[in-house]
N, C-alpha and C positions, 0 to 999 in steps of 0.2 A: 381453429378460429382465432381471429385478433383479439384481444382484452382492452378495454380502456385502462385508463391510465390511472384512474381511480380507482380500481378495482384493488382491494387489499390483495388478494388471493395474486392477480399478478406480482406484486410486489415481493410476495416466497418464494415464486417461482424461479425467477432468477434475476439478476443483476441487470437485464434490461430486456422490454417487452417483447421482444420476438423469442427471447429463452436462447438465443443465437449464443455458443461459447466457442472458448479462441483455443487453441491446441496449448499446450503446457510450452513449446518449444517459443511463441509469441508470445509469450508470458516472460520470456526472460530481456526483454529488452531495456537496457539502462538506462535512466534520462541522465546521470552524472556518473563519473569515473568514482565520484566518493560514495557510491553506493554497493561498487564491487564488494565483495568481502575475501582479498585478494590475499594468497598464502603472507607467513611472514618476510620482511626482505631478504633474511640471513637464508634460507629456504629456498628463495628463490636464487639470489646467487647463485645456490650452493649448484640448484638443476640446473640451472644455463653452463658453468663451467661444467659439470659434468656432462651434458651433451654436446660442449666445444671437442671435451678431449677424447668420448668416443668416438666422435667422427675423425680426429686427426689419427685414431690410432685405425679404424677404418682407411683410411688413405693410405695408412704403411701396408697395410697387409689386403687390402684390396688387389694386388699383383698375383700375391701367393694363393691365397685363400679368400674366397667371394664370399662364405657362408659366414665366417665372422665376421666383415663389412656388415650383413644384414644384423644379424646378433649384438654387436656393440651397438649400432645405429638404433635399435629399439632400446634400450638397455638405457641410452640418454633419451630418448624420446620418453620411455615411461615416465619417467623422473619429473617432468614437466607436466606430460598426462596427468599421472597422481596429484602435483597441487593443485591445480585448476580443475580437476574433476566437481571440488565440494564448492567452487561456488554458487552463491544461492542467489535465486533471482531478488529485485529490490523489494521490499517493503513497505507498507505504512506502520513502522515500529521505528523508537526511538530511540538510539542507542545513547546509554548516558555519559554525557560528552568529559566530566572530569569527577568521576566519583569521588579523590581523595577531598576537592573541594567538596563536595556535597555533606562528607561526613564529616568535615569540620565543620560547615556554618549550622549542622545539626544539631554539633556539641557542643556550638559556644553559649555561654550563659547571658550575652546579654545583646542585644540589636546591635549598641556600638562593636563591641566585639566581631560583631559579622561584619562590618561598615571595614574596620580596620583590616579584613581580610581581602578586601576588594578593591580595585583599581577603579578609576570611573571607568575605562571602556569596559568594565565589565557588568555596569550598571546600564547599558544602552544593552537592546537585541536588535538587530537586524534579519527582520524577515523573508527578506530576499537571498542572506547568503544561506540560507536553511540548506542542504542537501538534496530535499527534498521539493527543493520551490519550481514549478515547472507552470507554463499554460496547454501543456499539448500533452493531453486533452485537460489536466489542470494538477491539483496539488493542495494536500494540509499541509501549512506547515505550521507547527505546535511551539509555542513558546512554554515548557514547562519545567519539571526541576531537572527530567533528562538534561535537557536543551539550554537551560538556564540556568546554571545554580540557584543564582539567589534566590529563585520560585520556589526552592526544596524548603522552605521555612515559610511561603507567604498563603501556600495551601490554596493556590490558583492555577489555572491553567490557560492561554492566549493562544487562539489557534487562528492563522490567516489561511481563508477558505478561497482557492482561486480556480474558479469553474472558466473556461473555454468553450466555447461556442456547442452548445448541447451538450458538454460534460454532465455530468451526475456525479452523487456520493452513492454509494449505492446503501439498502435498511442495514442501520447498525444503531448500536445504543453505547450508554458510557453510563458510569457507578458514580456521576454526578449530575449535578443540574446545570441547565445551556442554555445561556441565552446566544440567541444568533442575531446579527445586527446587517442589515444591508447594505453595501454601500455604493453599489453603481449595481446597473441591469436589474433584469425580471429575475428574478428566482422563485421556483415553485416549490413546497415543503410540503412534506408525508410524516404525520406524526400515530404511533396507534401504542396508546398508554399503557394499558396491561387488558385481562379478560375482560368483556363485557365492554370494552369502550368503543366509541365508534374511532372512525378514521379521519383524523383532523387532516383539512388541505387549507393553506393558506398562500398567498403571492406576494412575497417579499421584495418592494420596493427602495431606492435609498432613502433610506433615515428610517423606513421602520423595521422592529425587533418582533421574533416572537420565544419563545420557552419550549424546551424539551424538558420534562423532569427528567430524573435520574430512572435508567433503566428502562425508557422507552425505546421501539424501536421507531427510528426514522429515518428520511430520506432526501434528497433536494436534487432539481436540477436546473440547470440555464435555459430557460426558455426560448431564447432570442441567438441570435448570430453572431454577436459582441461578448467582451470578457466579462465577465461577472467575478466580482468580489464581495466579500463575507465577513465579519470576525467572528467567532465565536468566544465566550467565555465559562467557562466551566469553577466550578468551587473545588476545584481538588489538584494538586500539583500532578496527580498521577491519576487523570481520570481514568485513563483505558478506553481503547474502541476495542469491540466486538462485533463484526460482520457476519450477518445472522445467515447467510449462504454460507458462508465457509464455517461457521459452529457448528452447523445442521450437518453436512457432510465429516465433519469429526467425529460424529457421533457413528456407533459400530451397524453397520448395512442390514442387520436384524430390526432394529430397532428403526432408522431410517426410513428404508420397505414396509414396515409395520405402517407410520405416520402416516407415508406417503405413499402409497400402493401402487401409484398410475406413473411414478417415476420411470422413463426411460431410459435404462443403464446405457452408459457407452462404451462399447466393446463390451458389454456383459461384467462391467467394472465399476464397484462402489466407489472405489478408490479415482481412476480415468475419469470416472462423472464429476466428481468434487472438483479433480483439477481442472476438468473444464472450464471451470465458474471463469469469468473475467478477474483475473490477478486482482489485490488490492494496490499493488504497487506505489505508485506515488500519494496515492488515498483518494484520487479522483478518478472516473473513467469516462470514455465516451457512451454518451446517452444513445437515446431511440434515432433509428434508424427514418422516421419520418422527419426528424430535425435536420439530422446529419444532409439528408436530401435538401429541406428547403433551403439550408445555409449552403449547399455544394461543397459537400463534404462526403469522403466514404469511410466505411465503417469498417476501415484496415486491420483494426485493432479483433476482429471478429474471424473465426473462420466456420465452415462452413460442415461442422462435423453433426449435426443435427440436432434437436432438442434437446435440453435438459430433462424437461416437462412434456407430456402429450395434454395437447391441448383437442 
């Protein structure tokens, strides 16, 4: 059966109302090359030359012997194989961009002190060259002490929230408090505070704001057909997100099946089912499937492997 969209209970269920998830292998698509996480140079080199010179010596002995052609030719091939095996699809995690800075302005004793370690351009952020700034389907991208040094002493966190035409963030919570501010488009918000609270829904207009405490979980999406943009601010330089689909499936299949008893495994796989969930990727995804419609949009990002949830 369908769920409305208020309904808490949908909102566990999965990352967006139909419970529709995308196979692990649509899950690896990159929006920037700076997301690879790509062997080291020296590494790579090293397998490109080494599958230059098995093929050349392939070519000598190709006349004499064909079984060492295939033998050498794998032999470089692996080599290439094995670095690009581990990498991992992209993330909503932030990698931090100059630790030796961060653990100096830590250690110095006084503001000036931090002042004198800084260039002006490194007093400006730019939200846009984030690695993570995308609109399709959208994009966090986080000003924090990862991402900014001088934020690792000011115990803040600036996140520009950039929803795309029925994007969504999907329930998650942070170990701070949020405010979120609107600044173009409808956005809708899902807040539910801890036990016993009801389920706050509110429509975030530009110019107004509302509050997540710390630790709640919530929600938001783009209403409308147009880009939607957002700030958030949080009180902690290292708030954390936590995506309450992907926590729930970390936890061990015992316990999981206990919760959730009407779970429908896929392939008979605690593990298969988790990955199913919609990536967090860029930290934004494509929302419901009646939006995606009314704005003429498909819902590419989804495949067709069956419920997470029996509904």
């Amino acid at each position: 059966m369908s769920v409305s969209s208020s309904d808490p209970s949908f909102w566990f269920c999965s990352t967006n109302p139909d419970c529709i998830s995308p196979s692990w292998s649509k899950a690896l698509a990159f929006k920037n090359f700076e997301d690879l996480d790509l062997p080291h140079p020296g590494l790579l080199l090293a397998a490109v030359l080494t599958t230059i010179a098995t093929f050349n010596v392939s070519y000598i002995c190709i006349r004499r012997r064909r079984p060492i052609m295939l033998v050498s030719a794998c032999v470089g091939l692996a080599a290439l194989i094995t670095l690009f095996a581990t990498i991992q699809p992209a993330l909503a995690v932030d990698k931090t961009s100059d630790p030796e800075l961060v653990a100096k302005l830590k250690s110095a004793a006084t503001m000036l002190d931090r002042l004198d370690m800084l260039s002006d351009d490194q007093l400006v952020y730019n939200f846009s060259s984030n690695p993570k700034y995308s609109w399709a389907p959208g994009s966090v991208c986080n000003a924090n002490a990862a991402t900014w040094p001088i934020l690792s002493t000011a115990g803040v966190t600036v996140s520009q929230l950039n929803l795309g035409p029925c994007a969504m963030l999907a329930p998650h919570f942070h170990r701070a408090n949020n405010l979120v501010v609107a600044v173009s488009g409808s956005t809708r918000t899902y807040m539910y505070q801890e036990n016993g609270a009801r389920l706050v829904e509110q429509t975030l207009t530009p110019g107004m704001m509302t509050i997540f405490p710390p630790a709640s979980v919530h929600s938001m999406y783009n209403m409308g057909c147009e880009n939607n943009q957002l700030y958030s601010f949080l009180n902690d330089a290292d708030a954390s997100t936590i995506n309450v689909a992907q926590a729930f499936f970390m936890m061990p299949q015992d316990i999981g099946m206990t919760v959730m008893p009407f779970i429908n495994l896929t392939k008979d796989s605690w593990a298969a089912t988790g990955e199913s969930i919609p990536a967090v990727g860029t930290g934004s995804q494509q929302g419901f499937e009646a939006c995606l419609q009314k704005c003429g949009l498909s819902a590419t990002g989804y495949a067709s492997m069956g419920p997470v949830v029996r509904m």
